[in-house]
C-alpha positions in Angstrom: 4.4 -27.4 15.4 1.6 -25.8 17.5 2.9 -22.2 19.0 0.2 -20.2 21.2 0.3 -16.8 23.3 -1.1 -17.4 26.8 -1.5 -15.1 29.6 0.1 -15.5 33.0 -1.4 -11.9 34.6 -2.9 -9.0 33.6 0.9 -7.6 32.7 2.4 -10.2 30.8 2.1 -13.1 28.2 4.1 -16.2 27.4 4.7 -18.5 24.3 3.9 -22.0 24.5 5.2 -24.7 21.9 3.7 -27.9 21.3 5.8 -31.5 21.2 4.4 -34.6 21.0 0.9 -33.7 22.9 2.5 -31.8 25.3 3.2 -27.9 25.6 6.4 -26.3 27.3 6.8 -22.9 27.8 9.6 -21.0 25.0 11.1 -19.9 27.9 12.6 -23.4 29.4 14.0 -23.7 26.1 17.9 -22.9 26.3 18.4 -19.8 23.5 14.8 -19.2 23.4 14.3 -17.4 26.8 14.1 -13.6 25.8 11.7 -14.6 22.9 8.7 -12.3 23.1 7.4 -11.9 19.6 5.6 -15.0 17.6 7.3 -13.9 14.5 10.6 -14.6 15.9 9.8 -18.0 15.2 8.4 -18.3 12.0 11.3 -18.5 9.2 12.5 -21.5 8.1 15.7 -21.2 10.2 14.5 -20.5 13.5 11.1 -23.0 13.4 13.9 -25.8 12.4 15.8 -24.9 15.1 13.2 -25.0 17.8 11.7 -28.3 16.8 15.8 -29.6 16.9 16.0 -27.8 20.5 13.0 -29.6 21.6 13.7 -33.2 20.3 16.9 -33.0 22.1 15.6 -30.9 26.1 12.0 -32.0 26.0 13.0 -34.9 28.8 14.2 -32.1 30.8 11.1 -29.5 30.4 8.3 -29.5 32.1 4.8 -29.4 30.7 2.9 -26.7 30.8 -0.8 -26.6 30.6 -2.1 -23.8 28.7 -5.3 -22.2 29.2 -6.2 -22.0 25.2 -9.8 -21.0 26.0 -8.0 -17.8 27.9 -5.2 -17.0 25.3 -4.4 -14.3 24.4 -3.9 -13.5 20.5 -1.3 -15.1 18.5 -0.7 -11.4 16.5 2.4 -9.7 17.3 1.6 -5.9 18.4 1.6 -3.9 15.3 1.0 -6.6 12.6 -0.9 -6.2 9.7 -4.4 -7.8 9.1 -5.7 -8.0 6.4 -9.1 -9.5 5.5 -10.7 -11.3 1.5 -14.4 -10.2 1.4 -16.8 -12.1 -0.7 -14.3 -15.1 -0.8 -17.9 -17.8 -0.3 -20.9 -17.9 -2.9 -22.7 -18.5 0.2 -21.3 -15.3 2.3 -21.8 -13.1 -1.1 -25.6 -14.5 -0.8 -26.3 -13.3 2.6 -25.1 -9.8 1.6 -26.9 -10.0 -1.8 -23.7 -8.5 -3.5 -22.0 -10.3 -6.5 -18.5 -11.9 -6.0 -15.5 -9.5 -7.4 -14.5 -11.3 -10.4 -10.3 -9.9 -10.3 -9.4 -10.6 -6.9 -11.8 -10.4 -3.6 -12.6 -7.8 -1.6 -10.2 -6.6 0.7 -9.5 -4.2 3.9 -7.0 -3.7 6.3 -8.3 -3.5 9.9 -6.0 -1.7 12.8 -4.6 -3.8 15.9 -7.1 -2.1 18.5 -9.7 -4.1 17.6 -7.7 -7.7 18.4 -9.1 -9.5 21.4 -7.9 -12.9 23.3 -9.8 -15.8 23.1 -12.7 -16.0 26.0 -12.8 -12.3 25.8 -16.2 -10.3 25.1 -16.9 -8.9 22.4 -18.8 -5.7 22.6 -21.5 -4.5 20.3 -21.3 -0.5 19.5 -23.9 2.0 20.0 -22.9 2.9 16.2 -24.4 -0.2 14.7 -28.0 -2.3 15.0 -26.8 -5.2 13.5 -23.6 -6.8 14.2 -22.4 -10.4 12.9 -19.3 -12.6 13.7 -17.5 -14.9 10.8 -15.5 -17.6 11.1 -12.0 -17.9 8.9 -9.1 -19.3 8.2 -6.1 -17.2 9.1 -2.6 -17.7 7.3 0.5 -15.8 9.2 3.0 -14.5 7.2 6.4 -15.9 8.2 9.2 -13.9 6.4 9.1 -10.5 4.6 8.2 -11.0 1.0 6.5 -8.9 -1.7 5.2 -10.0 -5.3 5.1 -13.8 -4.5 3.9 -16.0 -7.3 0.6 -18.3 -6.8 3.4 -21.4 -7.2 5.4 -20.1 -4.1 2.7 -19.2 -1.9 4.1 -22.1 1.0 7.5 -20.7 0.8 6.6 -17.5 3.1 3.4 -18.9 4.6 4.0 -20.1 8.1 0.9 -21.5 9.6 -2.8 -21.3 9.8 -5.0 -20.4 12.7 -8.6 -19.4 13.2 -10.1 -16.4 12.9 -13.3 -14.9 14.4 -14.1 -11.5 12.3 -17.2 -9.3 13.0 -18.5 -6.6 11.1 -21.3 -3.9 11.6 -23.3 -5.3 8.7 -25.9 -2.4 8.2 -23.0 0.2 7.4 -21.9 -1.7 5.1 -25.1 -2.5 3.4 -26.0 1.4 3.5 -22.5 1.8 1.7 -19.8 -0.7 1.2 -17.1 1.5 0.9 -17.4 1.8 4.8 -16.0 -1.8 5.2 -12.9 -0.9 7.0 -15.1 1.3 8.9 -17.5 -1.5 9.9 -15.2 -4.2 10.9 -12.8 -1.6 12.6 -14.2 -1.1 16.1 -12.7 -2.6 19.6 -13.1 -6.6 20.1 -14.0 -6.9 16.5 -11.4 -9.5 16.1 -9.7 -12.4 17.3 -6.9 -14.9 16.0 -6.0 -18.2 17.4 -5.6 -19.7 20.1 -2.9 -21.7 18.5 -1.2 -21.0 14.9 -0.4 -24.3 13.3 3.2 -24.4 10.8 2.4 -25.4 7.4 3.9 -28.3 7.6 1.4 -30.4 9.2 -0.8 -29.9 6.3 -0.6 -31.0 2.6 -2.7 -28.8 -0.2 -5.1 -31.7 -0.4 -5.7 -31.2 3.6 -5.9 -27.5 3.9 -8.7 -27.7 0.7 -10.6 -29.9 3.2 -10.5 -28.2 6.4 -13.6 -27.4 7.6 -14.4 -23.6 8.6 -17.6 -22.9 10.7 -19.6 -20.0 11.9 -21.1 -21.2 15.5 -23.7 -18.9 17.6 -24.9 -20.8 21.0 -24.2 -24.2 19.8 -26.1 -24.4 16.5 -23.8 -24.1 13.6 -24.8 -21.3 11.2 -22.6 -22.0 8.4 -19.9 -24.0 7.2 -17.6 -24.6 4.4 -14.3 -25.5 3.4 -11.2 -23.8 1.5 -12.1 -25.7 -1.6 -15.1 -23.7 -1.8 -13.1 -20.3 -2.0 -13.4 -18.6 -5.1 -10.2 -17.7 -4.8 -7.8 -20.0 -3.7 -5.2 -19.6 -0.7 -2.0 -19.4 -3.4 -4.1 -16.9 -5.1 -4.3 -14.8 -1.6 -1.1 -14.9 -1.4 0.0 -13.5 -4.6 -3.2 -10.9 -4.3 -1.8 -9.4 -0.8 1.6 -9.5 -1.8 1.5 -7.7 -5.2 3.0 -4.4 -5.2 3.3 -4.2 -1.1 5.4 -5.9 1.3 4.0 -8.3 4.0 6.1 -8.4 6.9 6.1 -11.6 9.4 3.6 -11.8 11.2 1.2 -10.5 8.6 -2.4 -12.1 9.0 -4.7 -13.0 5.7 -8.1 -13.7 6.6 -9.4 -15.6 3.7 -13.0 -15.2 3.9 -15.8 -16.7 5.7 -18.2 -19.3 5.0 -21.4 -17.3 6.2 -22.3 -14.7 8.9 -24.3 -15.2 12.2 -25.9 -12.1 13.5 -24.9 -11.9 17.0 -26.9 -9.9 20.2 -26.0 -9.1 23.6 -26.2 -12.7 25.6 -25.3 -14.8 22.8 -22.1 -17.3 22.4 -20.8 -17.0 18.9 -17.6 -19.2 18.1 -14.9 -20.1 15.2 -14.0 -23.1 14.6 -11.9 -24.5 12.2 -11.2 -28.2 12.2 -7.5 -29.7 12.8 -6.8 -26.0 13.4 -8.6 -24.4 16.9 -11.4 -22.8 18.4 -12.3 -19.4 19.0 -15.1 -18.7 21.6 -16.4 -15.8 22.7 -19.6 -14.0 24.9 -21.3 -11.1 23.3 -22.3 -8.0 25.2 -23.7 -4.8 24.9 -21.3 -1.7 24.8 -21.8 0.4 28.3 -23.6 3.5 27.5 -21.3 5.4 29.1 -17.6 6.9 28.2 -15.8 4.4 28.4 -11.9 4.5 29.7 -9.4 3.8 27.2 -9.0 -0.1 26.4 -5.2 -1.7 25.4 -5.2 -4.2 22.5 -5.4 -7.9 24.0 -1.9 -8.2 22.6 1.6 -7.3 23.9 5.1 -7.2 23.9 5.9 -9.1 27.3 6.3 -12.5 27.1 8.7 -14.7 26.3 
């Protein structure tokens, strides 16, 4: 199942599911019409349900044709994000830093900084060099703590794809500053669509390809088999000692960076999965009035 956030004004969102090559909106859907948050449809239970509710009114919905290269982000407002540094040899490389050998780098980045896809992303006065990295996302689909590597599917929802950027010089100046340096407005973006776990087998997430993309010209690309540490190993990393409510995001690490300037085109895409694409611009000199995260609680 495909589920995607997509915007109908400036004051409101809806959820689209997929059937069959076709997307209805949640709302058509008898029992679903008050549904606002894409966590509300990630357990087991209610995913089961919806996929049953769909088999038996899709003749009587009508198709909707979602804008995915507008949509907004599949995060629910307030979700946690966390992000693997260091998860590539290649991205390690770039950054001339050696991969952590116990688990991978981490950080935990705030909501603010979500944007939808097509929107820009703004470089800050605070940084000189600024580069965007495409991932793979995994959503969280029940509230777990401590999972094992072996269970790692059983809270796992779906995947998406993930465009992260990060104010690279801060970081090389001092990489304690990470959270710092990947924490400013339009510094990240997740979907357009979040695909259920089902659709994929081990062997077929191992193979997906994930690929950093600035005006056309891929800049690097790679796939989850290349990970030093593996998606079940993610899991169990996040998870230990902490509780990971649904919706939670895990980025698992990128490939490779591009640097990105004002006028450039930088995009994530991750095969089988979706495509993130998004303009890059130059933050306005001046103070600039207060922005609302690109996600929301209307909907539904």
């Amino acid at each position: 199942m495909r589920i995607t956030r997509t915007r109908t004004s400036a004051a409101g969102h809806r959820i689209a599911v997929h059937r069959r090559d076709q997307w209805y909106d949640l709302s058509d859907v008898p029992g679903y019409a008050r549904t606002s948050r894409i966590s509300d449809l990630l357990g087991d239970t209610p995913s089961r349900e919806l996929a049953g509710a769909l088999e038996r009114q899709a003749g009587a919905l009508s198709p909707v044709q979602p804008a995915l290269e507008l949509a907004a982000t599949v995060v629910d407002p307030g979700a946690d994000i966390w992000g693997a540094g260091l998860n590539y040899r290649r991205h390690s490389e770039d950054l001339e830093s050696e991969q952590p050998r116990s688990g991978p780098g981490s950080y935990l980045r705030p909501a603010n900084c979500l944007i939808g896809n097509g929107d820009h992303i703004e470089l800050p006065r605070q940084s000189r060099r600024v580069t965007a990295e495409a991932e793979l996302g995994l959503v969280i689909k029940t509230t777990c703590k401590n999972v094992e590597r072996a269970d790692w599917r059983d809270v796992v929802a779906g995947v998406t794809a993930v465009l992260d950027m990060t104010a690279e010089d801060v970081i090389r100046e001092n990489p304690r500053h990470i959270p710092w340096a990947k924490g400013f407005d339009t510094f990240c973006s997740v979907g357009p669509v979040l695909v259920t776990l089902d659709e994929f087998s081990d062997d077929d997430l191992a193979a997906l390809r994930v690929a950093t993309v600035r005006n056309g010209e891929t800049v690097a690309a790679a796939t989850p088999a290349d990970m030093k540490f593996g998606l079940d190993r993610l899991v169990e990393y996040f998870s230990a000692g902490r509780t990971l409510e649904a919706g939670t995001v895990i980025c698992t690490g990128t490939p490779g960076a591009a640097v990105i300037n004002a006028g450039d085109t930088v995009q994530a895409v991750v095969q089988d999965v979706g495509t993130l694409t998004h303009p890059v611009r130059q933050q306005a000199a001046a103070r600039q009035k207060a922005r609302s995260p690109a996600v929301h609680g209307e909907g539904g």
